[in-house]
C-alpha positions as CSV (number, residue, x, y, z in Angstrom):
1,X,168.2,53.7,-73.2
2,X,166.2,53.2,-76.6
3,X,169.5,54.7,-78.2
4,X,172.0,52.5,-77.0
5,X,169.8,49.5,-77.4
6,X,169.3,50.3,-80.9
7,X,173.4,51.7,-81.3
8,X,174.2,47.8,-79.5
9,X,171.7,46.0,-82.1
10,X,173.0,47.9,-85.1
11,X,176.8,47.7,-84.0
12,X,176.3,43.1,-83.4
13,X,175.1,43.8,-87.0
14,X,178.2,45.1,-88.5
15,X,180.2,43.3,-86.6
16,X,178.8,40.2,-87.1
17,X,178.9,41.0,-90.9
18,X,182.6,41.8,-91.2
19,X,183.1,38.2,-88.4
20,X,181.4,36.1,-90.9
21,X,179.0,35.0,-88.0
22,X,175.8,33.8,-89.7
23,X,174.0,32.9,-86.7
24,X,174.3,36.3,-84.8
25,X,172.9,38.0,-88.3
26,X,169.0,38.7,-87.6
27,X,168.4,39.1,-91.2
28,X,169.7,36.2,-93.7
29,X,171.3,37.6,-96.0
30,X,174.6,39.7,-95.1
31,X,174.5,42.5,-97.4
32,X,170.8,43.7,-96.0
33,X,172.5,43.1,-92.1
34,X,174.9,45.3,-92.6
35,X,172.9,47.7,-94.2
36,X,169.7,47.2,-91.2
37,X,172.6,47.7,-88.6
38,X,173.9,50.9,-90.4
39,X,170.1,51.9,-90.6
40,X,169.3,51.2,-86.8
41,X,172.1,53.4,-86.0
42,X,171.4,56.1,-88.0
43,X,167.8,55.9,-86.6
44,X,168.4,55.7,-83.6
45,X,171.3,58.7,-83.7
46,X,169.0,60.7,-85.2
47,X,166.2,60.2,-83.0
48,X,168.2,61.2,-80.0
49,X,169.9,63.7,-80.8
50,X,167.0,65.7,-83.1
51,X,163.9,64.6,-80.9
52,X,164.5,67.2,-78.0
53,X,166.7,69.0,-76.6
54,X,169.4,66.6,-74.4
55,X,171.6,69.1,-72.8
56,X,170.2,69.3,-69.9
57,X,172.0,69.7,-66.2
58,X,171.0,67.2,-63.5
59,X,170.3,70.0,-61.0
60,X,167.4,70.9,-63.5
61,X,166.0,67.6,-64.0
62,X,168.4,65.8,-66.5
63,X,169.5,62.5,-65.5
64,X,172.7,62.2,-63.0
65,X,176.1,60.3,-63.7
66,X,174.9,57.4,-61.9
67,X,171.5,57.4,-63.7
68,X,172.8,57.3,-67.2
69,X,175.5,54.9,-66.8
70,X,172.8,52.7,-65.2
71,X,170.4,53.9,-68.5
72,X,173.7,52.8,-70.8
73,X,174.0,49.2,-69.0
74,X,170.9,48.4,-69.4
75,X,170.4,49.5,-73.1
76,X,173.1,47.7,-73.8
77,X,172.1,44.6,-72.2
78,X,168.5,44.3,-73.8
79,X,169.8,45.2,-77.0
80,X,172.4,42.2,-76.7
81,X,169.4,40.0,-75.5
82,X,167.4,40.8,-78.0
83,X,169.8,40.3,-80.9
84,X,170.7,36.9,-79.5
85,X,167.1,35.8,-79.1
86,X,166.0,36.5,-82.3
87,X,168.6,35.9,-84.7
88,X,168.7,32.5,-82.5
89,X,165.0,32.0,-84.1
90,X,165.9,33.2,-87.4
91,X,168.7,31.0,-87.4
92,X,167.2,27.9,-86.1
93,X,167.8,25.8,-88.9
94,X,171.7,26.5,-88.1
95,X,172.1,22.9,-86.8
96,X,175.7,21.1,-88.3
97,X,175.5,17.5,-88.0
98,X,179.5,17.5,-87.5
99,X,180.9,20.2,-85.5
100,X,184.7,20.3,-85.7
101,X,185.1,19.7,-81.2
102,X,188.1,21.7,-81.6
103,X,185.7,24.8,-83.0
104,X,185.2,26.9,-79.9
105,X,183.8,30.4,-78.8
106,X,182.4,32.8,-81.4
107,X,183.4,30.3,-84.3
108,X,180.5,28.4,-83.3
109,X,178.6,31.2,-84.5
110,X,179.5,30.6,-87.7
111,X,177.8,26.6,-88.0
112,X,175.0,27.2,-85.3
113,X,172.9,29.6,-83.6
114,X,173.9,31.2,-80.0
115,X,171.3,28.9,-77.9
116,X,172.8,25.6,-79.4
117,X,176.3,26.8,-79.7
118,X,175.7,27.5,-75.3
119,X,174.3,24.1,-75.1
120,X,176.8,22.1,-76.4
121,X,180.0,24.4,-74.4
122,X,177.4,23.4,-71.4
123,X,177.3,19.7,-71.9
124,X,181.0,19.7,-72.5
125,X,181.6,21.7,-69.4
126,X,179.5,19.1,-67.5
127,X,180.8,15.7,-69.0
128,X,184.9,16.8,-67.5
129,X,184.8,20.3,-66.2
130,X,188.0,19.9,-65.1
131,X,189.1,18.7,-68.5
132,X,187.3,22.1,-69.8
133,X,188.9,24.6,-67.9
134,X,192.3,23.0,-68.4
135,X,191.6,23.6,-71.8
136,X,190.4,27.0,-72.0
137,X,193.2,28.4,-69.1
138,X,196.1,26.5,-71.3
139,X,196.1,29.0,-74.3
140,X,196.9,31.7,-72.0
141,X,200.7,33.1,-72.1
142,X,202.9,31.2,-69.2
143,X,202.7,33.0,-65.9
144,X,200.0,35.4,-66.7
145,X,197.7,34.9,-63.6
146,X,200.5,35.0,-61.5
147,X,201.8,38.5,-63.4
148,X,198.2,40.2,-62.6
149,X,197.6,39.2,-59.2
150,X,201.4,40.6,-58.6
151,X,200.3,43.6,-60.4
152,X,196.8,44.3,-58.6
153,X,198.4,43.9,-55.0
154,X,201.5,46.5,-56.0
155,X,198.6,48.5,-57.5
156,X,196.9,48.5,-53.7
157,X,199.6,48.8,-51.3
């Protein structure tokens, strides 16, 4: 679990590096992000796989399918958490006075932290949530709801 938190951590790093998404970075400048998320994964490779020995059959006290998919989830999760939490603190002082309202999703990121960038797509949301989901169904391709539901029931029958 410590792996994959720290593989999760390191990969929002890079990623948000090569994105351009200042607020997700936990350390201010880009250059040493990318490089801390390269480091976090290396360290977190190399602890797994040269700590102990990880071959090990479930029969004999290694850790079912079930169990590690569970382990992977949940690393993954806290590792997301945590990155959003504190490059959120880091990145406080991301506060635009004007936000372009036609900015949405992870572009935000790139004028505000996470936690501000959620409240204002809330307050939207709750002003004309009919308004808002209008908006954010209408960039879809014409038909496509109607193409997957036809596709999941010929996929069950």
């Amino acid at each position: 679990m410590i792996f994959v938190c720290g593989s999760t951590i390191g990969s929002i790093q890079i990623a948000s590096y090569f994105g351009n998404l200042r607020a997700l970075l936990i350390l201010r400048s880009r250059i040493a992000s990318i490089l801390f998320g390269l480091g976090i994964i290396a360290a977190s490779i190399s602890w797994f796989f040269l700590s102990e020995d990880r071959n090990i059959n479930d029969t004999v006290g290694g850790l079912d399918a079930n169990s590690q998919a569970v382990g992977f989830f949940v690393g993954a999760l806290i590792g997301t958490l945590l990155t959003l939490i504190i490059s959120s603190i880091i990145n406080f002082d991301l506060k635009p006075s004007n936000i372009n309202k036609n900015i949405g999703g992870l572009d935000l990121l790139r004028k505000q932290n996470y936690f501000l960038a959620i409240k204002d797509e809330y307050l939207v949301f709750r002003n004309d949530w009919k308004v808002y989901l209008t908006k954010q169904c209408t960039d879809l391709p014409k038909n496509i709801i109607h193409e997957l539901v036809k596709g999941i029931i010929v996929k069950f029958r």
